[in-house]
N, C-alpha and C positions, 0 to 999 in steps of 0.2 A: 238722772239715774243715781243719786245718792243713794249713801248706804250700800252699793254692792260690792263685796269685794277685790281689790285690786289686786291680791298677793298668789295668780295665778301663775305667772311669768316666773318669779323667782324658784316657784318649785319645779316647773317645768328643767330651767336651766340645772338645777341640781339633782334632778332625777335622772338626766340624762347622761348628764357626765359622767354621774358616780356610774351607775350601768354600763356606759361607755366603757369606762379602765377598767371595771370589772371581765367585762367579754375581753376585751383587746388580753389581760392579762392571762385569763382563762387560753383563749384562743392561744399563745405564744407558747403555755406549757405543755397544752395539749400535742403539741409538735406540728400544728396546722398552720403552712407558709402563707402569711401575712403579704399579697402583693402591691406594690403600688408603683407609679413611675418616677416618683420620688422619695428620698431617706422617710421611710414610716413614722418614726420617731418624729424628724423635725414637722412632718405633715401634720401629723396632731399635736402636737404642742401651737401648730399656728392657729388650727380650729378651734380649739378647745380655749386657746387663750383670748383670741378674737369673742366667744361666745360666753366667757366669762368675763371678761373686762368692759364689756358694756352692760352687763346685767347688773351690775359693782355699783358701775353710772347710773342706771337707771334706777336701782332699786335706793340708790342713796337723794335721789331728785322724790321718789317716792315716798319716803318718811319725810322731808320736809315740804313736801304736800299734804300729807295724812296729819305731822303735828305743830309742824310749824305756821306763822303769821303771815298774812297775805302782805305783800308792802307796793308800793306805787312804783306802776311799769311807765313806759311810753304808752303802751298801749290799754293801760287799766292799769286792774291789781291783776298781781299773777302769784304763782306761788311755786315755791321748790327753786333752782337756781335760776337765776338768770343765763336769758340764751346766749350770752356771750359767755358767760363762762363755761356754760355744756357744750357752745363750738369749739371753743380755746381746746375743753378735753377730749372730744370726739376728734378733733386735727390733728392732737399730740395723737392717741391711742390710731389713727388710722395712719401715720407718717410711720408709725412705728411699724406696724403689720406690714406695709408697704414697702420696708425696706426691708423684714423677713424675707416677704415673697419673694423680691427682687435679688437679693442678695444670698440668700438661704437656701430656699429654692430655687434658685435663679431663674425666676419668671421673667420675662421682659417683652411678650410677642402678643399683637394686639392682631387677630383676625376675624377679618372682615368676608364673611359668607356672600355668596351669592356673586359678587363683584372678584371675589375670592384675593383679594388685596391681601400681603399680610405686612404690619410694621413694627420693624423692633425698635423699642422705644428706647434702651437702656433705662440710662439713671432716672430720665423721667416718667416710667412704668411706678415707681413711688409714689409720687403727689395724685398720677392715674389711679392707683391701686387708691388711696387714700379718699378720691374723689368718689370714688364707685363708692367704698363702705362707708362714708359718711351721706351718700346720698340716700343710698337704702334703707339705712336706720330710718333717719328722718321720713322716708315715706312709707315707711313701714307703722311709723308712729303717728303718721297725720292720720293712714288708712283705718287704724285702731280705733274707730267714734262712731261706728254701729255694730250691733251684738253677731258676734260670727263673723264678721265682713274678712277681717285681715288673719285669720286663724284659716278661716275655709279659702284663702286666696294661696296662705304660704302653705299649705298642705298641698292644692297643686301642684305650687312650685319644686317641694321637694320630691313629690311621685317625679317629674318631670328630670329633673337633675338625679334621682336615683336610680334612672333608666341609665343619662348619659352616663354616671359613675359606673355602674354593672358592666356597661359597655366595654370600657375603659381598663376595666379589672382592678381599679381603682377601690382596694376592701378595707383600706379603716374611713374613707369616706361614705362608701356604702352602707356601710354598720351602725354609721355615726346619723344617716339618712332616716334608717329605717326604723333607728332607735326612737330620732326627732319627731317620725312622720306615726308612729304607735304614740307614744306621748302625747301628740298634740291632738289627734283623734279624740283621746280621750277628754280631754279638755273640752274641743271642740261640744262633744256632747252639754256639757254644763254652760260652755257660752253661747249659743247659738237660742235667738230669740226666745224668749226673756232670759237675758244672760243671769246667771247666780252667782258666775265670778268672772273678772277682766285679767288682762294677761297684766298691766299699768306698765310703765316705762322698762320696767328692767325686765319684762320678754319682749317690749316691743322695742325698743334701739337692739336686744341683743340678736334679736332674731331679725333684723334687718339687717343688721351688720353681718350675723353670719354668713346668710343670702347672697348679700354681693361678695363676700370671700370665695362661700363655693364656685360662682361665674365666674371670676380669678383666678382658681386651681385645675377647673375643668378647661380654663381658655375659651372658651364660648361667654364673653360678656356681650356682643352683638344679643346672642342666643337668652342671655338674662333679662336683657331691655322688652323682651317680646314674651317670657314665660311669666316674669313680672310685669308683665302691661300696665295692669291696675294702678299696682303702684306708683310706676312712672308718671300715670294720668291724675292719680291724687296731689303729687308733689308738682307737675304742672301746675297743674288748675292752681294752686296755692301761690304757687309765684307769680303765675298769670294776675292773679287779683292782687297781690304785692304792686307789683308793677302798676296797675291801674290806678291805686291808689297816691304811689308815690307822685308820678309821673305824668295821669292825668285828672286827677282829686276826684274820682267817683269809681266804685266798683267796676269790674267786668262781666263778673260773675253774678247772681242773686245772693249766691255763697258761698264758699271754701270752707275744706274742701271739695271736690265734686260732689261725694255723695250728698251733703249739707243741699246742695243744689236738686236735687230731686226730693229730697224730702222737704224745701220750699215751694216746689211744684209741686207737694201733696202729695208724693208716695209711700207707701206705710215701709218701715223698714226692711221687714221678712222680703219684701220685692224687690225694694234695692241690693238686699246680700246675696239671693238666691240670682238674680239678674248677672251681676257683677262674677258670681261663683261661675256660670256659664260664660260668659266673656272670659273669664280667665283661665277655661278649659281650651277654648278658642285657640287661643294667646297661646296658651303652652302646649299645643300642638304644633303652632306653626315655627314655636320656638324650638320644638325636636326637629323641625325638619331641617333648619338652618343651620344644627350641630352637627347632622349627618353630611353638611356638603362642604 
């Protein structure tokens, strides 16, 4: 799919924020009390910083894709940084968020639905916290490799989490939701089979990053593993076939990530996205119901 545009995601990420402070500030002169169950201010300074400092990442991995030289990987040629230096900085920037949350916020409480377990983790709610947004990016960004796939997956997501937020009375997350979930609609229209433009790395780490922040603020990450399914199941399958290869030198999979796997069984893509959009309505039903209990 050469030649489409990748410089989706960057405007996305700037369209939103600047709109974002715009309302938030509008909202506060108008004399309309701002709720949340944490300091307003530090709660979007966490959002906002989370969803712009991987866009930063991402969108600088993107020009040296777009103009920079391919050079010899392990695995080929590859292009834009090497993954050990985007994990180096996806570790730094989620160690960082993680200790916001934890220390700022003072988040620390890991609850378990259903079994209704709940465990506070203290100090190490950090490396947790860091482990979620660095895993979402990444699967947010495998999921990104057919047209609509991961646009129409995290638009659930956020319908889903702008329920829990509403709930909650939680309004500069809600704002920040429904900003995200209008924005991305509209995009959606342009990428969804034959895409015209792609979101490329800097909406897709930022918007997987944000993702698992939001399941970190709302406390329902149980409830994020199940509204995000998909994703979970792309970044599987991927390490699934990691693993096969290290460990027992031949595939698991036909392909990774999963979807790669139905379209080696023949399915035209419009099937695999519209398929997967359904499964992940599924999914983020079953994930509202597990925030309610």
């Amino acid at each position: 799919k050469a030649g489409t545009p990748v410089g989706g995601g960057i405007l996305l990420v700037a369209s939103v924020s600047v709109l974002f402070f715009v309302l938030m500030f509008l909202t506060k002169h108008m004399g309309i009390p701002i709720r949340s169950s944490f300091s307003v201010n530090k709660e979007v300074f966490i959002i906002i910083f989370t969803f712009l400092s991987f866009a930063i990442l991402g969108v600088s991995d993107d020009i040296k894709k777009m103009f920079g030289k391919p050079q010899k990987g392990t695995l080929g040629l590859w292009f834009g940084m090497t993954r050990k230096l985007k994990f180096l900085i996806q570790l730094t920037l989620g160690l960082v968020i993680g200790y916001f949350l934890n220390r700022v916020l003072g988040i620390s409480i890991l609850h378990i639905p259903i079994v209704d377990v709940t465990i506070n983790l203290g100090v190490f709610y950090i490396p947790f916290a860091a482990f979620v947004i660095i895993s979402f990016s990444n699967a947010f960004n495998i999921t990104d490799g057919l047209d609509g796939l991961s646009s129409g997956l995290l638009f659930i997501c956020i319908i889903a989490f702008g329920v829990i937020a509403a709930k909650t009375l939680d309004m500069p997350l809600t704002l920040f939701l429904i900003l995200w979930a209008g924005s991305l609609l509209a995009f959606l229209y342009f990428n969804i089979w034959p895409a015209r433009i792609w979101l490329g790395d800097a909406g897709a780490l930022s918007f997987g990053a944000t993702l698992g922040i939001i399941g970190l603020i709302t406390g329902n990450i149980i409830a994020l593993v199940f509204i995000g399914g998909i994703f979970v199941l792309e970044v599987a399958s991927s390490a699934v076939q990691i693993l096969g290869w290290k460990y027992l030198k031949r595939p698991i999979l036909p392909l990774a990530p999963l979807h790669n796997t139905y379209l080696a069984m023949g399915w035209e893509e419009p099937k695999i996205v519209t398929r997967a959009w359904l499964a992940g309505i599924v999914l983020a039903i079953f994930g509202l119901w597990l925030a309610t209990i």
